[in-house]
TORDO-522319 format. One line per 4 residues: number of its first residue (from 0); for each residue x, y, z of C-alpha. Coordinates in steps of 0.05 Angstrom, whole numbers. Example, Ala and Ser with C-alpha at 12.3 -4.5 7.8 and 13.67 -1.06 7.14 Angstrom:
% TORDO-522319
0) 246/-90/156  273/-21/143
END
This chain:
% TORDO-522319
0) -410/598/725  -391/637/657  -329/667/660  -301/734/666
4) -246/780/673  -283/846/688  -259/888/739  -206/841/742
8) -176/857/675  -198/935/688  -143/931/757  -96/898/723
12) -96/952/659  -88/1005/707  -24/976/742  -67/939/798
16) -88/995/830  -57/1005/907  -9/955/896  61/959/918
20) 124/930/872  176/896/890  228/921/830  298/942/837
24) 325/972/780  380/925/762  325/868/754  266/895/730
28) 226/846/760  161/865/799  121/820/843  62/851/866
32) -23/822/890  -87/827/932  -131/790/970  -199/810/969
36) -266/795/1009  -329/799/973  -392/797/1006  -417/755/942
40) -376/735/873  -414/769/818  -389/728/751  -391/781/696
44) -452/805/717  -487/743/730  -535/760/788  -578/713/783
48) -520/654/783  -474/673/839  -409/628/835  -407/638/917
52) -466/652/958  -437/695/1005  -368/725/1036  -318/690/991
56) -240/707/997  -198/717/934  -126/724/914  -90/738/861
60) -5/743/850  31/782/795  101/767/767  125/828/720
64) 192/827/674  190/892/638  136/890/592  105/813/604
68) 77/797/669  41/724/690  -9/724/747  -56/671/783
72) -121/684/802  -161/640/853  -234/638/887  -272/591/919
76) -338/573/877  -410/556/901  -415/492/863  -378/429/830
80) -379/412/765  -365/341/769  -437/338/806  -473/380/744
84) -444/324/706  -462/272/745  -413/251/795  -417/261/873
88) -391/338/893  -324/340/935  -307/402/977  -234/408/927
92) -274/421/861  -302/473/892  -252/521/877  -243/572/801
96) -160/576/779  -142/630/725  -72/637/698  -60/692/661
100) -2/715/616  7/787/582  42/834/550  22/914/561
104) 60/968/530  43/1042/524  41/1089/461  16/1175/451
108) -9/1163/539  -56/1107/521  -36/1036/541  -49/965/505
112) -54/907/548  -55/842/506  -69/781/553  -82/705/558
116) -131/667/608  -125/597/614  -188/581/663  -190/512/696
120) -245/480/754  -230/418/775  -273/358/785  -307/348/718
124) -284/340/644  -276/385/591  -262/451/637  -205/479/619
128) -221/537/567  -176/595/545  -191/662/522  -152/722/486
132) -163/793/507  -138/868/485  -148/920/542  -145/995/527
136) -131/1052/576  -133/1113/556  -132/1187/599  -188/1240/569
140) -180/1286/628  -141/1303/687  -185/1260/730  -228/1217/685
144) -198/1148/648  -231/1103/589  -220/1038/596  -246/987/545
148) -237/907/538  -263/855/482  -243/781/496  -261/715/464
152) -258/648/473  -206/604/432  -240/536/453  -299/497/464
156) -313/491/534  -361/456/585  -384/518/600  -364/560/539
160) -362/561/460  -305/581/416  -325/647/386  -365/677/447
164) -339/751/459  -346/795/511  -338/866/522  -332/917/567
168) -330/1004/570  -315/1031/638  -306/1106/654  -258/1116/713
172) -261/1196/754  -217/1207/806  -253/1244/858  -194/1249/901
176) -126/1228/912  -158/1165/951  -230/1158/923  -250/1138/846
180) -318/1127/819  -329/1079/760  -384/1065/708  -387/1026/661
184) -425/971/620  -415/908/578  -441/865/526  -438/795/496
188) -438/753/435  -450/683/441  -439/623/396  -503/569/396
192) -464/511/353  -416/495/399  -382/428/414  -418/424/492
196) -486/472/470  -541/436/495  -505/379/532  -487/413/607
200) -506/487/618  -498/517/558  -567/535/529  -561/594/483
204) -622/638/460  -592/692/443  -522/721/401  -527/784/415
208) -540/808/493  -531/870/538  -499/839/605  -508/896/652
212) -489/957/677  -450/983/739  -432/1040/783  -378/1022/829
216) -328/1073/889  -270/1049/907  -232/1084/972  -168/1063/993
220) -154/1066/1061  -81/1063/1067  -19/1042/1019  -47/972/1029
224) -111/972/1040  -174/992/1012  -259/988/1007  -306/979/945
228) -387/986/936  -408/961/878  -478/963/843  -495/912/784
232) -564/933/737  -574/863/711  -572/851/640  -587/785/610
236) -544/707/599  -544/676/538  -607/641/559  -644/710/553
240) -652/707/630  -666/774/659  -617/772/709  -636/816/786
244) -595/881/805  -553/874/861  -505/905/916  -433/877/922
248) -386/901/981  -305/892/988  -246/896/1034  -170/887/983
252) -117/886/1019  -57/894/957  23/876/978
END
């Protein structure tokens, strides 16, 4: 239930990979997405606290002018917040919205990607948080990528504190034309003072905290369509709870 933009943010800085544009010249305007089936939704590594117990469907849609696009992200969630808070679950909070806004630009073959994530659940009070992130692509070989990510939190959240940063180094080598493997591993600093800590789910033991590592293939299978394995080593939350490895299998299907 902590939020993320992982992989997420890693396709998006490398131009949502296997995604077709809509863009005429004249307008510059691209329009581009995915929907994805996961066998579970790993949350930034958070094994142990699956948002969605099993196959869950996800979208997302991209807007581009130039250099600033805007895209939604939705998923279906395993929970409700208004019933951690008290109230009586319904089936429609039951559901994670991100809206995102950035601007990416590229300078000497390495590419910045500053962005904007406005996440909202519905159902409960005080979920709406917002976090600012750079991405940073950058080509060290003819096959292999670095990309690197370090977001924080601008708010106080039900679920978040202002000041918690995460961060993220990948390593992306292209096997082939159609097959990439990735590895890569993130970390976390958390905030215990916050506004919420203590009053919902927020208990914080730790600042400091290795999140996990992963080793991930992605295949694509067509122009449109493609397959993902996934492995997560389990790191630990900001509760210091170990969290358990774990397998995660996909089917994107990107327009």
């Amino acid at each position: 239930m902590y939020k993320k933009l992982s992989l997420f943010t890693l396709m998006m800085s490398c131009g949502l990979a296997n995604a077709s544009s809509a863009e005429t010249q004249e307008s510059q305007i691209s329009v581009n997405g995915s929907i994805t089936l996961v066998s579970d939704y790993v949350s930034r590594g958070l094994t142990k606290y699956i948002e969605n117990e099993g196959t869950t469907l996800q979208g997302s849609l991209t807007i581009g002018y130039e250099n600033f696009y805007a895209t939604y992200w939705g998923s279906p969630i395993g929970y409700s917040f208004r019933e951690l808070q008290g109230g009586e679950a319904q089936s429609s909070d039951k559901f994670e919205h991100n809206f995102i806004l950035g601007y990416s630009w590229d300078y000497k073959n390495v590419t910045f990607d500053v962005w904007d994530a406005t996440y909202y659940y519905q159902g409960g009070d005080h979920l709406a948080s917002n976090e600012l992130g750079l991405t940073v692509t950058a080509p060290i070989s003819e096959k292999g990528t670095i990309v690197s990510s370090t977001s924080v939190y601008l708010n106080d959240s039900y679920y978040m504190s202002q000041g918690d940063t995460y961060a993220t180094l990948n390593y992306i080598h292209q096997l082939t034309d159609a097959t990439s493997v990735t590895l890569g591993v993130a970390g976390s600093y958390f905030v215990d003072d916050g506004k919420y800590e203590g009053q919902g789910v927020l208990d914080t033991q730790t600042d400091f905290t290795y999140r996990f590592s992963t080793i991930r293939a992605d295949h694509s299978l067509n122009d449109h369509l493609g397959v993902f394995a996934q492995y997560y080593f389990g790191g630990y939350d900001r509760s210091d709870i170990k969290q358990p490895n774990k397998p995660v299998f996909g089917l994107t299907y990107s327009f």
